[in-house]
C-alpha positions as CSV (number, residue, x, y, z in Angstrom):
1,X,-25.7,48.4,38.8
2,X,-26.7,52.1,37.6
3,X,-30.1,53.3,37.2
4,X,-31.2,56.3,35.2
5,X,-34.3,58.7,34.8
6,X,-33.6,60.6,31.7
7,X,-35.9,63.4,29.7
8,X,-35.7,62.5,26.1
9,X,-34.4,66.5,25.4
10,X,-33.8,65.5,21.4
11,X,-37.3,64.8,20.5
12,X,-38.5,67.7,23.2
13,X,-36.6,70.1,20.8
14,X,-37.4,68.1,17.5
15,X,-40.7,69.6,18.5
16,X,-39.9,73.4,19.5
17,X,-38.8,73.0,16.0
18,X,-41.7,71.7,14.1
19,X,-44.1,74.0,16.4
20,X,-42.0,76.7,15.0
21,X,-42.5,75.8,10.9
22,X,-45.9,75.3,11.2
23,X,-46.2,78.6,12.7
24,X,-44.0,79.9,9.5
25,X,-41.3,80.4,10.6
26,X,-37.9,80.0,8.7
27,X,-35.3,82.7,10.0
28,X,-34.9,80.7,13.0
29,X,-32.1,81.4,15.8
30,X,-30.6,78.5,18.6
31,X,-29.0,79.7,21.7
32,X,-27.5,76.7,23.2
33,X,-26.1,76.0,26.3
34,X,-22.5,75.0,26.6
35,X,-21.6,72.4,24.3
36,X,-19.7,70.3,27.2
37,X,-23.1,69.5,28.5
38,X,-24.7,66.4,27.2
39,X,-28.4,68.1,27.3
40,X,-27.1,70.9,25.3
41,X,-25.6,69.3,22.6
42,X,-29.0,67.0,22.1
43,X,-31.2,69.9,22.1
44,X,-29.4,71.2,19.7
45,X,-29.4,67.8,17.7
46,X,-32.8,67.5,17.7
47,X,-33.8,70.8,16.8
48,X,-31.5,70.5,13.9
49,X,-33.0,67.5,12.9
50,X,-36.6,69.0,13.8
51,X,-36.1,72.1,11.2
52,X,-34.9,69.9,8.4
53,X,-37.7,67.7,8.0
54,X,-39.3,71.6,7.3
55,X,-35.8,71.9,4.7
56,X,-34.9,75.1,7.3
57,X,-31.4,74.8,8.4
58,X,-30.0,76.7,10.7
59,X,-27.2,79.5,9.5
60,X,-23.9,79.3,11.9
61,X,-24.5,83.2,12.1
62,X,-27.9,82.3,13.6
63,X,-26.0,79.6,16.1
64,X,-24.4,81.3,19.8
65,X,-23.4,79.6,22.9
66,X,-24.9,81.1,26.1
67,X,-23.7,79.7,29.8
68,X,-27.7,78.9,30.7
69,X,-28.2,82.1,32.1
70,X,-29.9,85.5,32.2
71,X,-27.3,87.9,31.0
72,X,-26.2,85.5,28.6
73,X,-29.6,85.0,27.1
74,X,-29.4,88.8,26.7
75,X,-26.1,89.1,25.3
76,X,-26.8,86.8,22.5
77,X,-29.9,87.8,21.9
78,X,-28.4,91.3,21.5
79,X,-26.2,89.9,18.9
80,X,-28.7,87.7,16.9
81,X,-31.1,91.2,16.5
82,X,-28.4,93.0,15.1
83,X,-28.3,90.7,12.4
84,X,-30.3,91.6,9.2
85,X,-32.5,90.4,8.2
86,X,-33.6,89.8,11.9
87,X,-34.4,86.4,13.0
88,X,-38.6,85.8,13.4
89,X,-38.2,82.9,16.3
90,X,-35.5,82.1,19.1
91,X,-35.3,78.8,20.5
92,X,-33.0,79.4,23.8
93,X,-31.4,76.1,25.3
94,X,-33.5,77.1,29.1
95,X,-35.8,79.5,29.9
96,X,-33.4,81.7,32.0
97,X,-31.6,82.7,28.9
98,X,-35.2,82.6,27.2
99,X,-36.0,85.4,29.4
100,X,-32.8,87.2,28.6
101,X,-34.1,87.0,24.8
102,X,-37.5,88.8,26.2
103,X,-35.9,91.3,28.3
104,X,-33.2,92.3,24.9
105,X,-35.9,92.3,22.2
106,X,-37.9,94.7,25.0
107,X,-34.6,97.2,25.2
108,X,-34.3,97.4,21.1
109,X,-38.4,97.3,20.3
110,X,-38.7,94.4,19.0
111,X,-42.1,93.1,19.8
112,X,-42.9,90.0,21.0
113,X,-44.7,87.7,19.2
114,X,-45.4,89.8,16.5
115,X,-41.9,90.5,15.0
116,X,-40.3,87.8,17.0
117,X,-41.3,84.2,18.8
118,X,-39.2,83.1,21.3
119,X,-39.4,79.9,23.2
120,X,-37.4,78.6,26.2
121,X,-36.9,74.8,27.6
122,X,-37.8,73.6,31.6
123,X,-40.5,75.1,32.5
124,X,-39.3,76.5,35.3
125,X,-41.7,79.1,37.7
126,X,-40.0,82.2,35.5
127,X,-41.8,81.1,32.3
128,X,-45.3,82.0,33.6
129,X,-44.2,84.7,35.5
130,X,-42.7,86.6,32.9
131,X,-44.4,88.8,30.3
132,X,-45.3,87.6,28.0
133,X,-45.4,84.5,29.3
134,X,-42.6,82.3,27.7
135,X,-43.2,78.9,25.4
136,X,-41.3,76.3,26.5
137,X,-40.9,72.8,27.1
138,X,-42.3,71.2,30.1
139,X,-40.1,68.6,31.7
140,X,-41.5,66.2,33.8
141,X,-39.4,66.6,37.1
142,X,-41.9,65.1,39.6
143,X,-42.6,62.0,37.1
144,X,-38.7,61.7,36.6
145,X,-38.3,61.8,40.8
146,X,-41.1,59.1,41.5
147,X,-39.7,56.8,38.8
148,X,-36.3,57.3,40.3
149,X,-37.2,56.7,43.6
150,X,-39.7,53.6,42.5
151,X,-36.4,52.0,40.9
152,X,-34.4,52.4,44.2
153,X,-37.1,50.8,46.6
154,X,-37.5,48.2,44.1
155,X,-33.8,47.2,44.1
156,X,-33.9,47.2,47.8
157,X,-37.0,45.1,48.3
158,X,-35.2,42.7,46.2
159,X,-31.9,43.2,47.0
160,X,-30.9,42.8,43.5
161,X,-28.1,44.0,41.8
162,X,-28.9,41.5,38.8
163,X,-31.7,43.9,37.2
164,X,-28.6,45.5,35.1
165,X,-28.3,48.9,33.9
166,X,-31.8,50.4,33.4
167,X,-32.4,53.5,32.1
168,X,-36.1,55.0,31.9
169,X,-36.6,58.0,29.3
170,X,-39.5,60.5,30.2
171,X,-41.1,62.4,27.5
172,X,-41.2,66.4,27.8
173,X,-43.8,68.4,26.6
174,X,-44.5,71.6,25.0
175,X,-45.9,74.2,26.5
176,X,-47.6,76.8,24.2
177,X,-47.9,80.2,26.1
178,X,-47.8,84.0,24.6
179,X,-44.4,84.5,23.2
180,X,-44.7,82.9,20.4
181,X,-47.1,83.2,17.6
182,X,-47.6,82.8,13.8
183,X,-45.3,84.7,11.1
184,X,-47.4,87.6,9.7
185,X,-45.5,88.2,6.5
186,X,-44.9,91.8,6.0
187,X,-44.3,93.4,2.8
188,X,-41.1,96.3,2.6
């Protein structure tokens, strides 16, 4: 018998991506954790799948691979705000490498949220900490731990192995703080 606590990551960043084309936005970048990693690849799924119920897709130019952290976030970001036209919103795969995204657009003045959103994915103690303070998805560690642990003392008090494989999905949610904001279309 297996037991499993998952966070339903697709739908989590489905939303990032509808949040982001109601807010107007359609030059949209992704930096995604490595690819090897199961959460990676379905945050990039859903968000995918959340941007073309919009009819946004995303451009492969638009697409990089950071390792989840920092200096990575900064890297890419560096590369995605060379690009012209520059992208209006970055989604980053975690908030680390969302507060690489902060820290590049701060170096090259680009300012955030007014030429660029950018939203991370955790919720982890950085996102309110940094400025501005990051959008990002909230997952629900403490609920995923009790349900966890609920599952274990209930296979002891009944010494079962015959529940089967269960596996629990937990919904994240979105956490709407100041780095993102809605696309003020500017005329050149």
């Amino acid at each position: 018998t297996y037991h499993s606590v998952v966070s339903d990551d697709r739908a989590a960043a489905a939303e990032m991506a509808r949040y982001f084309a109601q807010l107007g936005h359609q030059n949209i970048a992704f930096i995604s954790g490595p690819q090897r990693y199961k959460s990676s690849t379905e945050r990039m799924e859903g968000f995918k799948l959340g941007l073309s119920a919009y009819g946004i897709t995303l451009k492969p130019q638009r697409v990089l691979e950071g390792n989840n952290s920092y200096e990575t976030g900064i890297e890419c970001a560096r590369e995605l705000l060379s690009q012209k036209p520059l992208p209006t919103a970055i989604f980053a795969n975690n908030d680390q490498m969302a507060a690489g995204v902060l820290k590049a657009a701060h170096d090259l003045g680009v300012a955030i949220p007014a030429q660029l959103s950018v939203a991370g994915f955790d919720d982890n103690l950085l996102a309110s900490r940094v400025i501005p303070a990051l959008t990002t998805i909230r997952r629900p560690v403490r609920q995923m731990a009790q349900l966890a642990a609920s599952k274990i003392i209930m296979d002891i008090e009944h010494n079962s192995k015959a529940a089967g494989n269960v596996a629990a999905k937990v919904a994240p949610t979105l956490v709407v703080r100041e780095s993102t904001a809605k696309l003020i279309e500017t005329s050149s």
